[in-house]
C-alpha positions as CSV (number, residue, x, y, z in Angstrom):
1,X,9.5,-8.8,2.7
2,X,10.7,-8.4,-1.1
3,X,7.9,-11.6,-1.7
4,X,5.0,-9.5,0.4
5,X,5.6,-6.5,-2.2
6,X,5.5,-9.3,-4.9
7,X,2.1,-10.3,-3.9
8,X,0.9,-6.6,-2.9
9,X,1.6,-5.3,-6.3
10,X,-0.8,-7.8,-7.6
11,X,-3.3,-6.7,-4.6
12,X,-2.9,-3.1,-6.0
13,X,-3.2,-4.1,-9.4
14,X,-6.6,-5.7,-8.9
15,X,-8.1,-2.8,-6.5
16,X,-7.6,-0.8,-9.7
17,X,-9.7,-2.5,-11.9
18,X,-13.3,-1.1,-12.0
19,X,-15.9,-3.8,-10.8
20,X,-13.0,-6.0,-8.4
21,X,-14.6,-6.4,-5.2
22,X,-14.4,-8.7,-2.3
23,X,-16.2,-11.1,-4.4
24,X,-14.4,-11.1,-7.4
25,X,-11.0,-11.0,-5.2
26,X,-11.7,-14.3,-3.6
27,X,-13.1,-16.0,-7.1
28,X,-10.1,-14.8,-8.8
29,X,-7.5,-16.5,-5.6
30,X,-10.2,-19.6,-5.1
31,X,-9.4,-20.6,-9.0
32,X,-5.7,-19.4,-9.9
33,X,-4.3,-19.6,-5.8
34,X,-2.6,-16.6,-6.4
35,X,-3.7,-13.0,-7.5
36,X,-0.2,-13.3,-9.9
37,X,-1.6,-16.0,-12.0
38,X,-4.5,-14.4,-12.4
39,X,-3.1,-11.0,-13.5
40,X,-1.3,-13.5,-16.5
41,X,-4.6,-15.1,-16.9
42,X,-6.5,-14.8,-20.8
43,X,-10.2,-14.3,-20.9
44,X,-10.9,-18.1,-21.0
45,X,-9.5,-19.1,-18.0
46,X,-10.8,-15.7,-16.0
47,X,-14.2,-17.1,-17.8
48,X,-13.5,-20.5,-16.1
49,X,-12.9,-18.6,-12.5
50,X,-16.3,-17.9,-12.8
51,X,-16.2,-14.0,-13.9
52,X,-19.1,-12.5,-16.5
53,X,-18.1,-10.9,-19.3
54,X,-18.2,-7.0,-18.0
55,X,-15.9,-8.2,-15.8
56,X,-13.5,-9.9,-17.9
57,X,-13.2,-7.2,-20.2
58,X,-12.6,-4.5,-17.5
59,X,-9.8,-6.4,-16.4
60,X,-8.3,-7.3,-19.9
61,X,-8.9,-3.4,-21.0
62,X,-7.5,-2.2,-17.5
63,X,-4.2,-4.5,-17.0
64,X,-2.4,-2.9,-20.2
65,X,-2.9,0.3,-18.6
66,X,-1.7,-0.4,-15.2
67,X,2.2,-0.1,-14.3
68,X,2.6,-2.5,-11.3
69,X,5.9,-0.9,-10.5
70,X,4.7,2.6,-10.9
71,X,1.8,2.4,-8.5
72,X,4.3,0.6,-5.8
73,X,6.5,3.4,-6.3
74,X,3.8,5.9,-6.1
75,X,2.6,4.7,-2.5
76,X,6.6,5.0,-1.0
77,X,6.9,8.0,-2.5
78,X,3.6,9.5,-1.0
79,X,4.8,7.0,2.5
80,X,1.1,5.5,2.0
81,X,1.0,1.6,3.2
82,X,-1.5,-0.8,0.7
83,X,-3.3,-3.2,3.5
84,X,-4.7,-6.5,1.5
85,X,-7.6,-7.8,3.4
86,X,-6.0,-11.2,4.2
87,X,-2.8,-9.0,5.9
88,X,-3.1,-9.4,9.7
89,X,-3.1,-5.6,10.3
90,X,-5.6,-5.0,8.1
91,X,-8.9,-3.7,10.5
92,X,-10.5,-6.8,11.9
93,X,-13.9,-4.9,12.6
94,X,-14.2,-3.5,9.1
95,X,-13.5,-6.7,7.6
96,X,-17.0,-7.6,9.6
97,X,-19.1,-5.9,6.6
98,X,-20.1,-7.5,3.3
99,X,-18.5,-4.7,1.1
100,X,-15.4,-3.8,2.5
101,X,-12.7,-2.9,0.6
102,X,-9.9,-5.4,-0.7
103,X,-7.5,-3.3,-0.1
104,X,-7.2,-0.4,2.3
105,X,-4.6,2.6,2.1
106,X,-3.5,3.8,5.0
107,X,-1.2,6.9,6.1
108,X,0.0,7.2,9.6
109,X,-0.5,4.1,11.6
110,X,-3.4,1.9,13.2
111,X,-2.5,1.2,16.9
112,X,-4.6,-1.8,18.8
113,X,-6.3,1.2,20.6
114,X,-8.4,1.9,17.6
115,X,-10.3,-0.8,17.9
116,X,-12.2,1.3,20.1
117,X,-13.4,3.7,17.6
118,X,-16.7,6.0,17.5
119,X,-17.7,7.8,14.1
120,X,-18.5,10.8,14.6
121,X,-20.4,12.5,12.0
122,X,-22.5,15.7,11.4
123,X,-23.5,18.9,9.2
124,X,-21.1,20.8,7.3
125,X,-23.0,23.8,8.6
126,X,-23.0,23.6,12.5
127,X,-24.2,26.0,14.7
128,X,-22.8,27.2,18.0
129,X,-25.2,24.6,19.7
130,X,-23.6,21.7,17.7
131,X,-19.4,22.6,18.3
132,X,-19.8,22.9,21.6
133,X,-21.9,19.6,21.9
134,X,-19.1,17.8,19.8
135,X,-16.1,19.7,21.7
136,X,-17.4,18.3,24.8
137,X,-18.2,14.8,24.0
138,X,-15.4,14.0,22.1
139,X,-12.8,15.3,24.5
140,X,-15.1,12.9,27.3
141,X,-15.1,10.0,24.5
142,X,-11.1,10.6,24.3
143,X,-10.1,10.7,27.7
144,X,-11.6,7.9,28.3
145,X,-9.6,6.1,25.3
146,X,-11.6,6.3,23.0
147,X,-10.5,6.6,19.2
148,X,-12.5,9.5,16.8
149,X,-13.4,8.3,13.5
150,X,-14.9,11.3,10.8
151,X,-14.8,12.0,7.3
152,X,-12.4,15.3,7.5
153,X,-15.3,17.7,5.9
154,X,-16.2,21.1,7.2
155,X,-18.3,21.6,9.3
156,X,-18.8,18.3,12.8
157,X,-16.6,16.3,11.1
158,X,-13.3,19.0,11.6
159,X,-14.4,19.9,15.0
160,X,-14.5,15.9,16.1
161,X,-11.1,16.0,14.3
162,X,-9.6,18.6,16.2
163,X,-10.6,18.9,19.7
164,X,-9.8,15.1,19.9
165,X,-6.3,15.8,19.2
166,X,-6.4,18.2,21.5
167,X,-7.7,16.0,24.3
168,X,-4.1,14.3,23.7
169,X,-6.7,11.6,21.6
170,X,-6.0,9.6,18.5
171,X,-8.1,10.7,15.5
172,X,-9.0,8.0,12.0
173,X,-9.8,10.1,8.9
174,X,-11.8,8.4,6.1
175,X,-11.0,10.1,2.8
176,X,-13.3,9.8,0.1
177,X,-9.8,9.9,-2.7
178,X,-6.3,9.0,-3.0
179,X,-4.3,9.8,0.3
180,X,-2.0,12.3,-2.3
181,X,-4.9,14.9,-2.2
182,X,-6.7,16.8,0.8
183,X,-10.0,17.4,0.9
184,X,-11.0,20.0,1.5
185,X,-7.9,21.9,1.1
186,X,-8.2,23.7,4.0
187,X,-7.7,21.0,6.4
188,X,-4.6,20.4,5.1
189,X,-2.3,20.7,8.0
190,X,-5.6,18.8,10.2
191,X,-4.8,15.9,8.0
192,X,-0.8,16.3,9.0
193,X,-1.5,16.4,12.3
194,X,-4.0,13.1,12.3
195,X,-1.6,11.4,10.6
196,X,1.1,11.9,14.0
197,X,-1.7,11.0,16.3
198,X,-3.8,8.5,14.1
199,X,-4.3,7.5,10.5
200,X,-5.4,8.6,7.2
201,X,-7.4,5.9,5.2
202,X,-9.1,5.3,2.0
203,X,-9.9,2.6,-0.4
204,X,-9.1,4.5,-3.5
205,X,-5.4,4.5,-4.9
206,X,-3.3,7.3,-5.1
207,X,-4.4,10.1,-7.4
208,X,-7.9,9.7,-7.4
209,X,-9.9,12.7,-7.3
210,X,-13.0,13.3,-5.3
211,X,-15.5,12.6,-7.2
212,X,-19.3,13.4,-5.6
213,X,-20.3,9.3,-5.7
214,X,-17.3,8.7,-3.8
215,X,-18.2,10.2,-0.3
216,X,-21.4,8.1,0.3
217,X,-19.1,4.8,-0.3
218,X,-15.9,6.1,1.8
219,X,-18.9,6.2,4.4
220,X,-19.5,2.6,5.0
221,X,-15.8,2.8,6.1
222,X,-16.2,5.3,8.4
223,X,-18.7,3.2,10.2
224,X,-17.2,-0.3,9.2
225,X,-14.2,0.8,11.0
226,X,-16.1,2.3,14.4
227,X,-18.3,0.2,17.1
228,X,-20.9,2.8,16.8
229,X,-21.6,6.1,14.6
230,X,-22.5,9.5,16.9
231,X,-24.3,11.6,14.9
232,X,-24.6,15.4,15.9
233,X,-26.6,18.1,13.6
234,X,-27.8,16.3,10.8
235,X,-30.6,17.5,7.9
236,X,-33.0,14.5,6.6
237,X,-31.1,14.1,3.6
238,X,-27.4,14.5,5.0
239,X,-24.3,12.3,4.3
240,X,-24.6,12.0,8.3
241,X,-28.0,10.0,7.7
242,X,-26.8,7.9,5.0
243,X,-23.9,7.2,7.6
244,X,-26.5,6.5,10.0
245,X,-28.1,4.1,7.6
246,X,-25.0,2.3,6.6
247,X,-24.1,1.4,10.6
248,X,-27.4,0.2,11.0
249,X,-27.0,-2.7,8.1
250,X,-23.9,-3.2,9.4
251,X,-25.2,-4.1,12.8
252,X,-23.7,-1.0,14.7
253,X,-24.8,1.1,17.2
254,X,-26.7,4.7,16.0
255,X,-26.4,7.2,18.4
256,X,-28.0,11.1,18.2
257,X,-28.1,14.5,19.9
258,X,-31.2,15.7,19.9
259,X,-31.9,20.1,18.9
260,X,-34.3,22.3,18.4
261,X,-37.5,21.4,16.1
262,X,-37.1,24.5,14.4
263,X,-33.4,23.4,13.4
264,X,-33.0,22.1,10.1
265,X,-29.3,21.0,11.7
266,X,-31.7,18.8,13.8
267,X,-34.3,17.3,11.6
268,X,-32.3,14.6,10.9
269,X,-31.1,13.7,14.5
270,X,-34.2,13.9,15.8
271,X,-35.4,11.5,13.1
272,X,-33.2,9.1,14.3
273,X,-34.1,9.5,18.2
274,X,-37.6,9.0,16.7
275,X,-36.7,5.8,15.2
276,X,-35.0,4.0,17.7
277,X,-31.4,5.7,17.8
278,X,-30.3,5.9,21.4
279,X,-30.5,9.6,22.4
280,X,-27.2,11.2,23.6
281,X,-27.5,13.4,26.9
282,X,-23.7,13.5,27.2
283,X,-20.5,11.0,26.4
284,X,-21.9,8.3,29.3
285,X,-24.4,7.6,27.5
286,X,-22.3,6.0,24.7
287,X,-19.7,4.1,27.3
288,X,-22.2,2.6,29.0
289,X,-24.6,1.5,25.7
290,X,-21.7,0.2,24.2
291,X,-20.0,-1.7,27.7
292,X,-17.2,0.8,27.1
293,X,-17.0,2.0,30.6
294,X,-13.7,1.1,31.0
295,X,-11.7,1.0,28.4
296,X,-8.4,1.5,29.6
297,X,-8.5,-1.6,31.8
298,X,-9.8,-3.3,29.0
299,X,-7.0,-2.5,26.7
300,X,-4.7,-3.6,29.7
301,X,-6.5,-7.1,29.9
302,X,-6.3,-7.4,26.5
303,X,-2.5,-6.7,26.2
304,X,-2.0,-9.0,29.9
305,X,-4.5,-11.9,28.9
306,X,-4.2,-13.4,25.0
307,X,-7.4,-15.0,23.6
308,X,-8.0,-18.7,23.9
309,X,-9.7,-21.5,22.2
310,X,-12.5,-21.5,25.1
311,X,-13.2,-17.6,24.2
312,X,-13.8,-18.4,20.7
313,X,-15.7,-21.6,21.4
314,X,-17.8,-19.4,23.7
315,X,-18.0,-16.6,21.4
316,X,-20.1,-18.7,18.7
317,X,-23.0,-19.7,21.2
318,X,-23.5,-15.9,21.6
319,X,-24.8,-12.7,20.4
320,X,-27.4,-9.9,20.7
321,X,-29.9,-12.0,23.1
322,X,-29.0,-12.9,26.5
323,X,-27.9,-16.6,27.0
324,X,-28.3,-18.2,30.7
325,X,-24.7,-19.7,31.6
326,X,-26.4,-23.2,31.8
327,X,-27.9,-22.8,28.2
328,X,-24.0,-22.3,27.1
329,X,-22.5,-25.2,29.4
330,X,-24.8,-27.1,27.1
331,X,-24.1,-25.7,23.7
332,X,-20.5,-25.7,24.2
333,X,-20.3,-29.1,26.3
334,X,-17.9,-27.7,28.4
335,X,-18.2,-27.6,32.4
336,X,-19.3,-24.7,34.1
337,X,-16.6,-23.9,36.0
338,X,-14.6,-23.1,32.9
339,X,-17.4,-20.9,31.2
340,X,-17.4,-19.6,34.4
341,X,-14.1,-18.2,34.7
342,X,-13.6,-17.7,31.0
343,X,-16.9,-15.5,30.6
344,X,-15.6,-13.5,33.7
345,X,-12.3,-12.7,31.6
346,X,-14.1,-12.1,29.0
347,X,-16.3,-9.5,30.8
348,X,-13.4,-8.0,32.0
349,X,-12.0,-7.7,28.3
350,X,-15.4,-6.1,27.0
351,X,-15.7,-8.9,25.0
352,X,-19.2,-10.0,26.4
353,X,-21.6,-8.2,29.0
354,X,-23.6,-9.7,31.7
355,X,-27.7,-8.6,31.6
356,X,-28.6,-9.8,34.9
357,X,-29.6,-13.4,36.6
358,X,-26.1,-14.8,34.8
359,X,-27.7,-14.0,31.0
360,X,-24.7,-12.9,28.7
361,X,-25.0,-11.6,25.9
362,X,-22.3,-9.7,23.3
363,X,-21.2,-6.6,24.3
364,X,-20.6,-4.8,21.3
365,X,-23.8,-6.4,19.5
366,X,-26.7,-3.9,18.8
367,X,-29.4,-5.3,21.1
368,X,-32.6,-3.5,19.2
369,X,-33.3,-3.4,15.5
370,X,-35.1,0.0,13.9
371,X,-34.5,0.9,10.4
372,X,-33.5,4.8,9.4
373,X,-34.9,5.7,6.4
374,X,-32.8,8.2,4.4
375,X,-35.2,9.9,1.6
């Protein structure tokens, strides 16, 4: 344990430095084997691991102003937990994007549930129309085990927060600075109770402020960390679209109510359902895009059956398109009773979903491309 806070301090360190991202973090262990050595390392040898000169001198101007001990203490004193990516609890699914954060912090605590996670995003200046639309979705999303992702602002965001707690749901907030400070200040006991029934996360370190350029980047988390981003009451130019946006590159599901054309709430929404977003009628339509029609047996068959070598072998010969069973028996050479029997468990998982004429394809893939444009 003493040796993981060892290496985490040097995790924390780095995640400090301006201009240290995934990148950087993986030249810097690639060429010194340890994030240690390369905290001791002079500007030659960081020059050797392959880092420019900004870089260098960010972390050579940075390091004498960084107390290692401090910031440890400052996390147990706040009771905030620093997740470096290579930990095994740190989010599998948000480590799928190509910016995600080296290290996350994290209040409260992530529970295998979470995995099935939908953002939900929105206004900060919903109408009637939009409350009840997100009071009655999420509490459909949560009791069928469903995990509610959102940003914590006013407005959608707070209403997804609360009513899923109130379904007896868990509930992820992403903040957009240090898990010391609430924003906004108002939802300051929200973010006590999320943190019983969920987590708080961020990527910035304790006592960073929220700065405006912080909120579109604390985004990609948001949407990183869900299967698919539900976005309810949006203008064109909203953080909600820019959310929106950010799933799609990340190859996740965009989902939208649609309002009235004479709603600015719902010009953005609508946008999307224009676009390609699937169009939300009610919560079904989201189990059933995203094979998540039952979830709770899938968590049990998860829990009852561990993954195997075959799954994985499987796994690589599919993905958005459907695959005939006899096209896999080929690519994976193995017979097809097992792929067989292992896509069955696997179907029962959620893992993959079966389109019809024994065609498989991914289950949680997004199965038509459409680009949002976010002015």
């Amino acid at each position: 344990m003493e040796q993981k806070r060892q290496d985490l301090k040097y995790w924390v360190g780095f995640s400090l430095v301006p201009g240290i991202g995934p990148v950087r973090f993986n030249q810097l262990l690639k060429y010194f084997g340890s994030l240690a050595e390369a905290w001791q390392a002079g500007p030659a040898d960081l020059r050797q691991a392959g880092l420019d000169s900004s870089v260098i001198r960010s972390i050579t101007t940075s390091r004498p102003q960084i107390s290692l001990e401090e910031e440890m203490e400052k996390l147990e004193r706040f009771n905030v937990q620093a997740l470096a990516c290579n930990d095994p609890q740190y989010p599998a699914r948000l480590k799928e994007i190509y910016d995600y954060p080296p290290v996350l912090y994290v209040r409260g605590a992530l529970q295998p549930q979470d995995e099935w996670s939908i953002a939900v995003v929105g206004t900060r200046r919903a109408t009637v129309y939009g409350r009840q639309v997100t009071e009655e979705i999420v509490a459909e999303l949560v009791r069928n085990k469903i995990t509610i992702a959102s940003g914590l602002a006013r407005g959608i965001d707070s209403v997804a927060h609360r009513c899923a707690l109130e379904a007896g749901g868990r509930s992820i907030s992403v903040f957009a600075c240090g898990l010391d400070i609430v924003y906004p200040v108002e939802n300051t006991e929200l973010a006590r109770r999320i943190m019983s029934n969920g987590m708080l996360v961020s990527e910035y370190p304790i006592g960073t402020k929220p700065r405006p350029d912080n909120f579109p980047r604390r985004n990609r988390i948001m949407s990183g960390l869900s299967l698919g981003v539900l976005v309810i009451e949006a203008d064109e130019t909203s953080g909600a679209m820019i959310t929106a946006h950010l799933a799609l590159e990340q190859n996740r599901e965009v989902f939208a109510v649609p309002g009235s054309i004479l709603s600015p709430t719902s010009r953005g929404t609508n946008k999307l359902i224009q676009e390609g977003a699937k169009l939300v009628r009610d919560y079904r339509d989201i189990l059933e895009e995203l094979n998540l029609t039952a979830v709770a047996h899938q968590i049990e068959m998860k829990e009852l059956v561990p993954p195997s070598e075959t799954e994985a072998q499987l796994l690589k010969h599919l993905g958005a398109e459907p695959v005939h069973i006899d096209d896999i028996c080929r690519a994976s050479a193995l017979p097809v009773s097992t792929v067989s029997s292992t896509l069955a468990m696997m179907e029962l998982k959620g893992l993959v979903k079966q389109v019809g004429a024994m065609n498989y394809t991914l289950a949680r893939e997004a199965r038509e491309a459409y680009r949002v444009k976010v002015e």
